[in-house]
C-alpha positions in Angstrom: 0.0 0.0 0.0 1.3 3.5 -0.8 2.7 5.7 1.9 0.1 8.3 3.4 1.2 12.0 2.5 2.3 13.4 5.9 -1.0 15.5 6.1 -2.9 12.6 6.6 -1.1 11.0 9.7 -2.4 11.3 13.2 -0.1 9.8 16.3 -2.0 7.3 18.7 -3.2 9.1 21.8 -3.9 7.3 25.1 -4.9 8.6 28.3 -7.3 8.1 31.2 -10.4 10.1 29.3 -9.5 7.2 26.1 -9.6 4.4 28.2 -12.5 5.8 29.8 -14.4 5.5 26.7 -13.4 2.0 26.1 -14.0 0.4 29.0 -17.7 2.1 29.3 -18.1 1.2 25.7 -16.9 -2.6 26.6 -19.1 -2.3 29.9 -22.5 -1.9 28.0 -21.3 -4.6 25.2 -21.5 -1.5 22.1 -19.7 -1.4 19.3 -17.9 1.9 17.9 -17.8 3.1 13.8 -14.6 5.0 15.5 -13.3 1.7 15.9 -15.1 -0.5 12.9 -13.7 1.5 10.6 -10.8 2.7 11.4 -11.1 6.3 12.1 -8.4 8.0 12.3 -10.0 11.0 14.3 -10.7 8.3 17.2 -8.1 9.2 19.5 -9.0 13.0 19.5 -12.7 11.5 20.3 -12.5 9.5 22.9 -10.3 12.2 24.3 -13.1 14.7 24.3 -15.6 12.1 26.0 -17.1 10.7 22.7 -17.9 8.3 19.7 -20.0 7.0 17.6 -22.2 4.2 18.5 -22.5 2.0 15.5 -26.1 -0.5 17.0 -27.2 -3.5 15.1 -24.1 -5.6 15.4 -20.6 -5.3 13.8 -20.9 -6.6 10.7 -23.3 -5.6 7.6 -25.5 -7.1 4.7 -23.5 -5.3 2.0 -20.2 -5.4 0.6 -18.9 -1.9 -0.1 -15.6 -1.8 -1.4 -14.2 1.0 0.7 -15.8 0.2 3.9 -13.7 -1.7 7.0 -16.4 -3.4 7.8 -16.8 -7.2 6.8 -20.0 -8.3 5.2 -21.7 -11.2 6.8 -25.0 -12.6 7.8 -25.6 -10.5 11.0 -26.7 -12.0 14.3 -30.6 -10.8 15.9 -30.9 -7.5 17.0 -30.0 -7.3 20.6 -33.0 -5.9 22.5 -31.0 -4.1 25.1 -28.8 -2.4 23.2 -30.7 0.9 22.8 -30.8 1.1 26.6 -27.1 0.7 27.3 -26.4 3.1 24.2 -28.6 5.7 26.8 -26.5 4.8 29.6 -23.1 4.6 27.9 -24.4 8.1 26.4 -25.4 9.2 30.3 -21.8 8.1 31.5 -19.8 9.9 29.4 -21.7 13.0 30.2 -22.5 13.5 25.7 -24.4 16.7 25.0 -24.5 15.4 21.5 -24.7 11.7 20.8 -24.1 9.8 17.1 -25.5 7.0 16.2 -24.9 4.8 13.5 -25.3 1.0 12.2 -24.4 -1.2 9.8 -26.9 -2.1 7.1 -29.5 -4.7 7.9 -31.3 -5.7 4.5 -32.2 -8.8 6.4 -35.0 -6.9 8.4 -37.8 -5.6 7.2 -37.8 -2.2 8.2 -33.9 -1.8 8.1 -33.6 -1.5 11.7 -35.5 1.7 11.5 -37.8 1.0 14.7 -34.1 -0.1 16.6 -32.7 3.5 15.7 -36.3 5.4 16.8 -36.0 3.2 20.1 -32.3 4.6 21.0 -33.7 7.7 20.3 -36.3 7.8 22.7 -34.0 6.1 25.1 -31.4 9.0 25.0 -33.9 11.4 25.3 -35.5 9.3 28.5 -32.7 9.6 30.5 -30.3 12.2 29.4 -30.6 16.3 27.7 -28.1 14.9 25.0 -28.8 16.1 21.1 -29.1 13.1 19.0 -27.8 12.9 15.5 -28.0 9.5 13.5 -26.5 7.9 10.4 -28.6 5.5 8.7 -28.3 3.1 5.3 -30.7 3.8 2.6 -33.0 1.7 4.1 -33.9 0.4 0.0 -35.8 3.6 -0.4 -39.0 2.4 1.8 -41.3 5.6 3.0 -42.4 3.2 5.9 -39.3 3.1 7.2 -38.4 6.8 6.9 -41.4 7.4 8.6 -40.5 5.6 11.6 -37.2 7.7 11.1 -39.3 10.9 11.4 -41.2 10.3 13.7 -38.4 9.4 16.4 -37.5 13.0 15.2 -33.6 12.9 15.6 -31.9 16.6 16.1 -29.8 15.9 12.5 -30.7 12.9 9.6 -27.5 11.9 8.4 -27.6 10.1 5.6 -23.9 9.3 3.2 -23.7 9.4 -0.7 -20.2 8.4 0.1 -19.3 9.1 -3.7 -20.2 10.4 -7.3 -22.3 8.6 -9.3 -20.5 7.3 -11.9 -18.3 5.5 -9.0 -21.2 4.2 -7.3 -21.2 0.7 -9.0 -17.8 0.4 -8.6 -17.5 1.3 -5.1 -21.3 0.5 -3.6 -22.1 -1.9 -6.2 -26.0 -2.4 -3.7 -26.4 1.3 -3.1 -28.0 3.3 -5.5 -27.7 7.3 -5.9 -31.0 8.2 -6.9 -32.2 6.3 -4.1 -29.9 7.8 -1.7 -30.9 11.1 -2.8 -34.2 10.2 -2.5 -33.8 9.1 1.0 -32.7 13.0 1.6 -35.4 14.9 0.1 -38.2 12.6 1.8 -36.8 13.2 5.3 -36.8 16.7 4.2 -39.7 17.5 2.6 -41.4 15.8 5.6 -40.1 16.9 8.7 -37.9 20.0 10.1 -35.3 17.9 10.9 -31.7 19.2 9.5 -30.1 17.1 7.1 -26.8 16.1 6.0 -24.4 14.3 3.7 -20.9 13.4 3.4 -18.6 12.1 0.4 -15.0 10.6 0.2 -12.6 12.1 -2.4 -9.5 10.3 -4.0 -11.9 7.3 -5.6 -11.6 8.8 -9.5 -13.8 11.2 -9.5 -13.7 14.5 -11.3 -14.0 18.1 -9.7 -17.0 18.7 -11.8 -18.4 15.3 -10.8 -17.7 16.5 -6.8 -19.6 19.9 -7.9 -22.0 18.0 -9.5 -22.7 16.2 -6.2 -23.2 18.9 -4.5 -25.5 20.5 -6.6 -27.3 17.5 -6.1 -27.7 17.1 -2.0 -28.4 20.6 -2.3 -31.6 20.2 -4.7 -32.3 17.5 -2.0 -32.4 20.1 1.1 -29.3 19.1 2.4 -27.8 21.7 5.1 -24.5 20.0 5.8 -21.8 18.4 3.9 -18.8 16.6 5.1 -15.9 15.8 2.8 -12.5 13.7 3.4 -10.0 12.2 2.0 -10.3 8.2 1.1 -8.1 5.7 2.9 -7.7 2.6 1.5 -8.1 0.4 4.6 -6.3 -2.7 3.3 -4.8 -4.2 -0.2 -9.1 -5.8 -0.3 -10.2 -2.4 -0.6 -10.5 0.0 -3.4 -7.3 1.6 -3.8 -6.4 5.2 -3.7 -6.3 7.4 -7.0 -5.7 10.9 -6.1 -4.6 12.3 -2.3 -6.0 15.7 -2.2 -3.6 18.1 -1.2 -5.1 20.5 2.0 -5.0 23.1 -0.8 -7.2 21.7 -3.3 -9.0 20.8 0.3 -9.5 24.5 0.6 -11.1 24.5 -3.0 -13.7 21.9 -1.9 -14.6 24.1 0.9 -15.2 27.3 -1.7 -17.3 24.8 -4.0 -19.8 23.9 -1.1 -20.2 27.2 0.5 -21.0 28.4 -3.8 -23.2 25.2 -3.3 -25.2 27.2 -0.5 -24.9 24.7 2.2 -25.5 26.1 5.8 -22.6 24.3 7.3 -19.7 22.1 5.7 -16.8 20.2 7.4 -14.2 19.5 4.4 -10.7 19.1 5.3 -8.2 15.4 5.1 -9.6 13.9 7.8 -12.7 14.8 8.1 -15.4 11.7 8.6 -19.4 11.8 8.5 -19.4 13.0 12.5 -16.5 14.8 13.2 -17.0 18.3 14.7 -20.8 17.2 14.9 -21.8 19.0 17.6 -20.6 22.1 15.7 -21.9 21.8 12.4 -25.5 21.0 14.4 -25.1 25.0 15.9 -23.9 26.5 13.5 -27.3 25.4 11.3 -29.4 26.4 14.6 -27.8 29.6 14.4 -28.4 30.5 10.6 
């Protein structure tokens, strides 16, 4: 695998606030996307008292060729889990709690009920904001509706690439669809909305501009964009490292684009500075 550019490098941090976070997160049996895939904004995470719950198991129905974590038939749901994603969430003290899964196509909602159920849990026993990250759920309104009415602070829902790349890199996603998943949340609800893409795949700066133009004919407020790292030789491998200049170029394309809020720099992933990018849309 190629050497990353230095830019791209973060040093392992542990102290008692990381190992705080593991060992509540080990406690109530939860799974991390911090850790799943391989973030590389982890450490600065946990050392600010947070992560991002990933619910519904630790491994996923579809095989996206960029993603860290491994397709395979997933176990039940666990019915507990929303309730020690509340407490975990209570422990570390979260004023702002992500939530995430893995994509279940083997239930027939998409674990849409399981996400509205660790909303309401959060919101039981803490003050905590909520933001979530769901699949495409296959497009189904029933399932968005359950989605809607659980009424998370932010809907946070990934394109993850352009759409000529889609086949190659989420060869059981769909772009329409995932654009459609966007505009029904937000023609249907107040609830802010947001989208984030990887860069370094192939695509083209018009495609990128294209994109956005795109989320933002959905209603999309926020966008996050960062560079692709190939996780192993498995994956897709890297074409292009975007220098933190042509970074800064991105960042003039979505604020042309008109969205409220954007988070576009290296190592940016779908929740980092989430808390943030929430106020700053409250605010505008």
């Amino acid at each position: 695998m190629p050497r990353l550019p230095e830019y791209l490098k973060r040093p392992i941090i542990d102290t008692e606030k990381t190992k705080t976070v593991r060992r509540i997160l080990k406690t109530k049996c939860l799974n991390t996307v911090c850790e799943g895939a391989r973030c590389p904004n982890k450490s600065e995470c946990y050392s600010s008292n947070t992560a991002t719950f990933l619910i519904m198991g630790n491994v996923c129905t579809r095989n996206c060729r960029y993603c860290n974590i491994s397709p395979a038939r997933p176990e039940p749901l666990d019915a507990e889990e929303p309730l020690h994603v509340a407490e975990a969430v209570k422990e570390l003290g979260l004023k702002y709690a992500v939530i995430t899964s893995v994509t279940r196509d083997d239930l027939a909602d998409g674990g849409a009920e399981h996400f509205k159920r660790c909303v309401d849990e959060i919101r039981e026993i803490t003050d905590a904001k909520v933001e979530i990250l769901t699949p495409d759920f296959r497009g189904d309104k029933n399932a968005l509706d359950t989605i809607i009415q659980a009424s998370p602070d932010v809907f946070n829902h990934n394109i993850e690439t352009v759409k000529s790349l889609f086949k190659t890199a989420r060869p059981q996603g769909n772009y329409n669809t995932s654009l459609e998943v966007l505009k029904y949340i937000k023609d249907n609800s107040s609830i802010i909305t947001k989208s984030g893409l990887m860069v370094g795949l192939g695509e083209t700066i018009d495609e990128i501009q294209e994109t956005f133009a795109d989320l933002r004919h959905a209603g999309v407020d926020i966008i996050t964009v960062g560079q692709y790292i190939q996780p192993s030789k498995a994956h897709l491998e890297v074409a292009k490292y975007y220098t933190p200049e042509e970074f800064e170029g991105l960042k003039e394309l979505a604020r042309k684009a008109g969205f409220k809020n954007y988070q576009i720099s290296p190592l940016v992933r779908s929740s980092y500075q989430a808390m943030q990018s929430w106020q700053d849309c409250i605010l505008k």
